[in-house]
C-alpha positions, -999 to 999 in steps of 0.1 A, spaced: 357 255 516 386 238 537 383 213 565 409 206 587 411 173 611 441 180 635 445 148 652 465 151 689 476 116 707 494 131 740 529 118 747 512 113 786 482 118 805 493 153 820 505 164 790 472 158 775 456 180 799 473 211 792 469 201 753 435 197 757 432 235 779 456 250 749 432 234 724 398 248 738 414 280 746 427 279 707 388 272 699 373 297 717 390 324 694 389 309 663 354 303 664 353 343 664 378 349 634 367 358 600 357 330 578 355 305 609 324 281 598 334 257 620 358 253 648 356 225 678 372 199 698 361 161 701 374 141 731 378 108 723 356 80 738 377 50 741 414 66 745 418 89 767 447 100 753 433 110 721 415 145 707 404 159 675 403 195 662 378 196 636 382 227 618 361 245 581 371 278 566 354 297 537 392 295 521 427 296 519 429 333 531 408 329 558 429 301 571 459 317 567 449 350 585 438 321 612 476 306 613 487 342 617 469 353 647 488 352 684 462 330 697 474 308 671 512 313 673 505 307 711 485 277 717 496 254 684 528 254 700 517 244 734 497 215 720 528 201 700 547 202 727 525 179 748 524 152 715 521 144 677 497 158 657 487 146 624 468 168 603 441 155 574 434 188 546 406 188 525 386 213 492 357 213 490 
């Protein structure tokens, strides 16, 4: 198994709005592709410039086939545009 924690800190506050649209529109696919076991976004509570992608995948395929997909190859993009993302990678 493989989690993912995608950190986003926007480079302003309207640019973390159309982050934040990319990255539930980015979730609302994933959660539907093969070997998805867990796929959401966390706002945070005390910076409002602040989000977290919290992803799991059965393995290394299925997260690859996920980086492949146009959803994917559209909204990543769009969210690193709009700020830095630092991304944690762990095996389970």
């Amino acid at each position: 198994m493989i989690r993912l924690n995608c950190f986003f800190q926007a480079n302003d506050g309207e640019q973390f709005k159309t982050a934040l649209q990319a990255a539930v529109a980015l979730t609302e696919y994933s959660q539907k592709h093969e070997g998805c076991i867990a796929y959401d976004v966390f706002q945070s509570a005390t910076r409002n410039d602040v989000f977290l992608i919290c992803e799991t995948w059965e393995d290394q395929a299925s997260l690859d086939k996920h980086s492949a997909t146009p959803e994917f190859k559209k909204y990543s993009p769009m969210m690193r545009q709009c700020g830095q993302m630092k991304v944690e990678h762990f095996e389970f």
